[in-house]
C-alpha positions as CSV (number, residue, x, y, z in Angstrom):
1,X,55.8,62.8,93.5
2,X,58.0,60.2,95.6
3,X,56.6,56.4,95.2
4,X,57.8,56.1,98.9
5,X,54.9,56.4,101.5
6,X,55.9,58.8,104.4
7,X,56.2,55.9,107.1
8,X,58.9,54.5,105.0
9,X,60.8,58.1,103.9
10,X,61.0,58.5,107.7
11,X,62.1,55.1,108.3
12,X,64.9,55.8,105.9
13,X,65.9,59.2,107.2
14,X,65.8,57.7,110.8
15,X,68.3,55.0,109.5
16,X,70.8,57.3,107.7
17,X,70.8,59.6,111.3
18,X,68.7,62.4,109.7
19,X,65.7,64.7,111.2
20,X,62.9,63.0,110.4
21,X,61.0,66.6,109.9
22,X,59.4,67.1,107.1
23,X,60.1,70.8,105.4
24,X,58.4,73.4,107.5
25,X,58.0,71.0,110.5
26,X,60.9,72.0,112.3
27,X,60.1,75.4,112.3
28,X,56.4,74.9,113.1
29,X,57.7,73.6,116.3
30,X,60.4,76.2,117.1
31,X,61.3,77.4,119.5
32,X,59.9,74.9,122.1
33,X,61.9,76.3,124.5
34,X,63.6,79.5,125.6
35,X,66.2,80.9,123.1
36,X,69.5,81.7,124.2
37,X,71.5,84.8,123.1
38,X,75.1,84.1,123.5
39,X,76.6,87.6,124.1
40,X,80.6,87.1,124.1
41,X,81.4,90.4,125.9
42,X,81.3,91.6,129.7
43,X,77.5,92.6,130.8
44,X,77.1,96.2,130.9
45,X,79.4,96.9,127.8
46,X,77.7,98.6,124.7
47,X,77.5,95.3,122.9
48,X,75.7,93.8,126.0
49,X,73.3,96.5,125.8
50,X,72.2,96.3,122.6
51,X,72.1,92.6,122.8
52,X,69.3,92.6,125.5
53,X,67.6,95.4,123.9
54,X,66.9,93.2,120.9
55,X,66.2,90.0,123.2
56,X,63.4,91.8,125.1
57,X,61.6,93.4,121.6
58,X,62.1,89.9,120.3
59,X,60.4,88.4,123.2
60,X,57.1,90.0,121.4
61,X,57.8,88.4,118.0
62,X,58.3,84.7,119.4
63,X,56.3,82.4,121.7
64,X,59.3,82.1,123.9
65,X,61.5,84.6,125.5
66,X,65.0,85.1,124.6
67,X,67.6,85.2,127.4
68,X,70.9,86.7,126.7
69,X,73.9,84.8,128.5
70,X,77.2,86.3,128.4
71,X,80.2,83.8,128.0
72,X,83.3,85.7,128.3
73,X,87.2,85.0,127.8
74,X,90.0,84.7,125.1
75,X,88.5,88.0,123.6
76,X,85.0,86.5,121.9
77,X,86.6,83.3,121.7
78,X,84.8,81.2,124.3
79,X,81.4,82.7,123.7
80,X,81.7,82.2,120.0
81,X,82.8,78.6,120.7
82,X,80.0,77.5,122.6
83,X,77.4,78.4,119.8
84,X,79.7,75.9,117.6
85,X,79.4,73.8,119.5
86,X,75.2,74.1,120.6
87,X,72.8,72.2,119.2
88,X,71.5,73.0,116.0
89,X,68.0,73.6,116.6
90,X,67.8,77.2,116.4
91,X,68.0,78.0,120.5
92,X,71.1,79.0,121.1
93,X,72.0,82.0,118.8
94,X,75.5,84.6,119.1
95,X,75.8,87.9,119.0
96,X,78.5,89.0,117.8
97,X,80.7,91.9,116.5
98,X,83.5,93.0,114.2
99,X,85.4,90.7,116.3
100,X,84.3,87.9,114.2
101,X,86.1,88.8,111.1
102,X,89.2,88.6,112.8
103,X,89.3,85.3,114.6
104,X,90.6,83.4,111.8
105,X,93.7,86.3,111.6
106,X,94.2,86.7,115.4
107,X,94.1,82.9,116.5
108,X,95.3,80.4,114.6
109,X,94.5,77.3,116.6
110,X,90.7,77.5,116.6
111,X,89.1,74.5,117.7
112,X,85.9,76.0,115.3
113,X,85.5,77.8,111.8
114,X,83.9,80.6,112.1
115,X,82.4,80.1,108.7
116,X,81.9,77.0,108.5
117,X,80.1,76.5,111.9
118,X,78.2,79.4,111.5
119,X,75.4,80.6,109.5
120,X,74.7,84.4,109.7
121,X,71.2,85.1,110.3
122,X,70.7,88.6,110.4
123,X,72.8,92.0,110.5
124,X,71.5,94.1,113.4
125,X,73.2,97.4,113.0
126,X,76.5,99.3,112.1
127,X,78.6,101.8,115.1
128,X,80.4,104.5,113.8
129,X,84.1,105.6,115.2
130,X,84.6,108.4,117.1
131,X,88.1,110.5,116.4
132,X,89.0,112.3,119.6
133,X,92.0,114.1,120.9
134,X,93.2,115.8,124.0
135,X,91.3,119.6,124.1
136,X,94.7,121.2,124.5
137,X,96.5,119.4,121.7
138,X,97.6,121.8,119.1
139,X,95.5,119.9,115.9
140,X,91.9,121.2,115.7
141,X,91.1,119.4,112.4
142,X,91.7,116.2,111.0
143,X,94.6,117.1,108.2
144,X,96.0,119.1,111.0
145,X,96.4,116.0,112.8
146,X,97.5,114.3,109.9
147,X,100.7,116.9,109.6
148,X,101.6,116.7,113.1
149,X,101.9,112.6,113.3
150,X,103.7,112.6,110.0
151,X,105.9,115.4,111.0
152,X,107.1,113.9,114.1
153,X,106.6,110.0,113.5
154,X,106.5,107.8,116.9
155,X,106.4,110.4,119.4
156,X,102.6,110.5,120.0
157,X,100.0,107.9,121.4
158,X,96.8,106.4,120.7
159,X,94.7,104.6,123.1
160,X,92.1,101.7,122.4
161,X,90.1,99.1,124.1
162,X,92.6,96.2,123.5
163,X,94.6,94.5,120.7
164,X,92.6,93.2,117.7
165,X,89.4,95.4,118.9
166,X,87.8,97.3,116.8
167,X,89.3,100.6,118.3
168,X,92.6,99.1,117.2
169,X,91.7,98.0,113.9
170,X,89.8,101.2,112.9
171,X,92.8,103.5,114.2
172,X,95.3,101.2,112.0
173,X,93.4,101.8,109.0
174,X,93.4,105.1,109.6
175,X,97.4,105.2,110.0
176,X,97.6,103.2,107.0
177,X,95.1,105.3,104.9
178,X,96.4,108.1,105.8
179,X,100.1,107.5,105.2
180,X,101.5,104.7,106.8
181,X,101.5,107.2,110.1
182,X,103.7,106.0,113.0
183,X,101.6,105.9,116.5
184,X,102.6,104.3,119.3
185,X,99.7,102.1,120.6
186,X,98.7,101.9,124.3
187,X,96.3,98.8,124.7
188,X,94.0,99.2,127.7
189,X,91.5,96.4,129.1
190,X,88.3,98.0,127.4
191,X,87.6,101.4,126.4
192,X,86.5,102.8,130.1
193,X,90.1,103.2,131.3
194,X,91.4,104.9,127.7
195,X,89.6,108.1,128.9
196,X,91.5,109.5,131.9
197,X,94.6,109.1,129.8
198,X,92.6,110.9,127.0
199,X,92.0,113.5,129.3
200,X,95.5,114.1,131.0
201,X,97.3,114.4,127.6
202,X,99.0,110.8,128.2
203,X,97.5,109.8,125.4
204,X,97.0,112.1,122.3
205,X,94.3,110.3,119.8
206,X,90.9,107.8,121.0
207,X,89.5,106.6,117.9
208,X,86.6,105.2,119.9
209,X,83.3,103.7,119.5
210,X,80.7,106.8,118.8
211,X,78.6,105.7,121.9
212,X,81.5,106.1,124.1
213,X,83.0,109.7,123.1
214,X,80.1,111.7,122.7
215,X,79.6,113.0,126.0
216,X,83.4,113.9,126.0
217,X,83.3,115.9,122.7
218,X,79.7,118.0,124.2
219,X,81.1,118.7,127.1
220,X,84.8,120.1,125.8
221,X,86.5,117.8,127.8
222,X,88.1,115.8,124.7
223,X,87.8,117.4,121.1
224,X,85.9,115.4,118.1
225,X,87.8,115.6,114.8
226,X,85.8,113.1,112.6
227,X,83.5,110.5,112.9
228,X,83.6,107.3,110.4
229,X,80.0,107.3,109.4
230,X,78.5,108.2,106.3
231,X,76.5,110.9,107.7
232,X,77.2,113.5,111.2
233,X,76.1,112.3,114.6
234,X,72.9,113.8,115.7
235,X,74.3,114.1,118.6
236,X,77.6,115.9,117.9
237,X,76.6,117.8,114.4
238,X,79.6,119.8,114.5
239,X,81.8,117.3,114.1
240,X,82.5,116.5,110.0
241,X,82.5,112.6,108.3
242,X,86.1,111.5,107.6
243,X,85.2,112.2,104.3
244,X,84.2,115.9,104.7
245,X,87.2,116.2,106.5
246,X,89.5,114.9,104.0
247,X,89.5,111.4,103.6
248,X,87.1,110.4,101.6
249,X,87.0,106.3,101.5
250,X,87.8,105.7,105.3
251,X,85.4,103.1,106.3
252,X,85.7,102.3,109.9
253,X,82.4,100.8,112.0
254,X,82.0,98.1,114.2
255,X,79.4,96.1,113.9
256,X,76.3,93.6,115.5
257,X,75.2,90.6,113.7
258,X,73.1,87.3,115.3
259,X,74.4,84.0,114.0
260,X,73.4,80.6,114.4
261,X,75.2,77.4,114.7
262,X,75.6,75.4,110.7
263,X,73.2,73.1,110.0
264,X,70.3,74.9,111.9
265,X,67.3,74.9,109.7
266,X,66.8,76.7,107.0
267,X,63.2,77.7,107.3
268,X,64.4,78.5,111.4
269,X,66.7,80.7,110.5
270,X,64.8,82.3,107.9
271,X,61.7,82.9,110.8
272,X,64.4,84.5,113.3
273,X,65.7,86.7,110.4
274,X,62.3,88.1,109.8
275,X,61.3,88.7,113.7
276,X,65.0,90.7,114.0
277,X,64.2,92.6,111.0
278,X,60.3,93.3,112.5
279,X,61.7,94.8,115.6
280,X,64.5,96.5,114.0
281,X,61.8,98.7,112.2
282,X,60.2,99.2,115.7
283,X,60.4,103.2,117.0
284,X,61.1,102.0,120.6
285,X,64.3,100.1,119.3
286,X,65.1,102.6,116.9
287,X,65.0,105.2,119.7
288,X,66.9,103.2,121.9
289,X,69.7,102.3,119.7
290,X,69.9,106.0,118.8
291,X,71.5,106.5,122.4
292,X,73.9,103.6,121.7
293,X,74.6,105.1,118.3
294,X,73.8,101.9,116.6
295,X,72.4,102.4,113.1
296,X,69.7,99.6,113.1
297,X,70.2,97.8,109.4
298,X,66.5,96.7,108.7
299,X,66.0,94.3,105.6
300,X,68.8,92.1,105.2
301,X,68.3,88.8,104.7
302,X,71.0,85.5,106.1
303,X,72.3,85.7,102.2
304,X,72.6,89.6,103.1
305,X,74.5,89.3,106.5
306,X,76.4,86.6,105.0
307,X,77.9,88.5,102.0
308,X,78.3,91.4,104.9
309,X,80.7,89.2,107.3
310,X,83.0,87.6,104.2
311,X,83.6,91.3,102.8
312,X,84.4,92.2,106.6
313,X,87.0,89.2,106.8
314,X,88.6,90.3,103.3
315,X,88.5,93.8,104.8
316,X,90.0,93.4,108.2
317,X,92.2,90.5,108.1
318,X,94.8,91.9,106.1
319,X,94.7,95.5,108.2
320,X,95.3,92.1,111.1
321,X,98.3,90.7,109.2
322,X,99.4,94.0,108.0
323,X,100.2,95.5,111.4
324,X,101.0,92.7,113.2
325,X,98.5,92.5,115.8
326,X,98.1,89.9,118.3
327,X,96.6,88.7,121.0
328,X,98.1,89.1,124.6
């Protein structure tokens, strides 16, 4: 036991610039105040979606609501930045994507590490790829495919939702996985304007988000070859795993995580990770996320997510460096 009295222990926190909180109190008083839910994409997207779907269920886990606040520009990078840069008292959270394993490899004049600044609090869910091609082009199956772009290297396209994405980043594992295939790679400003082009033959392969392509593939309009999960769509269970078609150790998701500035407290961030993981495990979510095609991950701890988002980096960065891909 400390032979300081409390009055003085605070007295000497307060004079070395440290919270005067005792363990526990911190968290006791949090939040005091509405939470906000940095979202660094456009509203509407998929990732916006799901972000306010777990705001609102969280609303029921926490005396305060949480309000989801999209900061957009340079990619996730001014979003990201402003959680860095909030307060570290546990109300100003980011949500956040396979994007964030890349940042260190894609910009390298950060103004924030986003390790360092950042603790991980809790992995949300994983998004399988979708493998689409034109209906009329000739490949029906995934090796078929394979053969045709090796066969003739650089005379077909691929379409994603912008460079450094997780559509381009899946699709250049995929190249590289499969052979070191030569593609040519049509950037477009999000995934929305990839599908006409997917549709009049300009472009010839969409290795797109799930939630994105499935309407595509039911309909006939665009053809599914594989999807990256470990298990079919519901949705589309006609369409085989990469590894039933073929490749068996092609890994390629995006994925949603909520992080919190460094230095929030501990016992904070441990109370938000269990209210994510209590509505994870909720039906209504569950349900909803189904029609996003987000695989809720229910369970993890921060240590979990964490251990999640430095494989990620040692994953994607190289794939980054490997290809070349920048920023525009």
């Amino acid at each position: 036991m400390s032979k300081f009295p409390r009055r003085d222990l605070l007295r000497l926190s307060a004079a070395a610039g440290l919270p005067a909180a005792w363990p526990g109190q911190a968290a006791a008083a949090w939040p005091d105040q509405p939470i906000r839910l940095i979202c660094p994409f456009a509203a509407g997207g998929p990732t916006d979606v799901a972000a306010r779907l777990v705001a609102e269920a969280l609303g029921s886990q926490l005396p305060q609501r949480v309000v989801v606040e999209n900061r957009t520009g340079s990619g996730v990078v001014v979003g990201t930045e402003a959680v860095a840069r909030a307060p570290r008292d546990g109300h100003t959270l980011l949500y956040n994507t396979i994007a964030h394993a890349v940042l260190r490899a894609l910009f390298h004049n950060l103004s924030f590490d986003p390790v360092a600044d950042f603790r991980p609090v809790a992995l949300v869910g994983t998004v399988p790829m979708l493998l689409m091609v034109n209906r009329d082009f000739p490949a029906r199956t995934l090796p078929e495919l394979v053969a045709l772009f090796r066969d003739k290297p650089g005379q077909f396209n691929y379409g994603s939702s912008g460079n450094g994405g997780a559509v381009h980043l899946a699709t250049e594992l995929f190249l590289r996985q499969a052979g070191q295939l030569r593609v040519n790679h049509i950037p477009y400003r999000g995934s929305a304007p990839a599908m006409p082009d997917l549709l009049n033959g300009n472009l010839t392969m969409f290795l797109n988000v799930a939630s994105d392509g499935i309407e595509s593939v039911r309909s006939g309009a665009t053809r599914g070859l594989a999807v990256s999960g470990d298990r079919r769509l519901p949705q589309l269970p006609d369409v085989p795993t990469f590894a039933e078609a073929g490749m068996p150790g092609y890994e390629a998701y995006t994925w949603h995580m909520v992080l919190a500035p460094a230095g929030t407290p501990a016992a904070v961030v441990t109370r938000l990770n269990e209210a994510i993981n209590a509505v994870l495990r909720s039906d209504a979510l569950q349900q909803r996320f189904a029609e996003l095609s987000v695989q809720p991950r229910p369970g993890g701890t921060p240590e979990d997510a964490a251990a999640w988002l430095k494989a990620e980096m040692e994953k994607w960065e190289p794939v980054v460096r490997a290809a070349g891909i920048v920023v525009n």
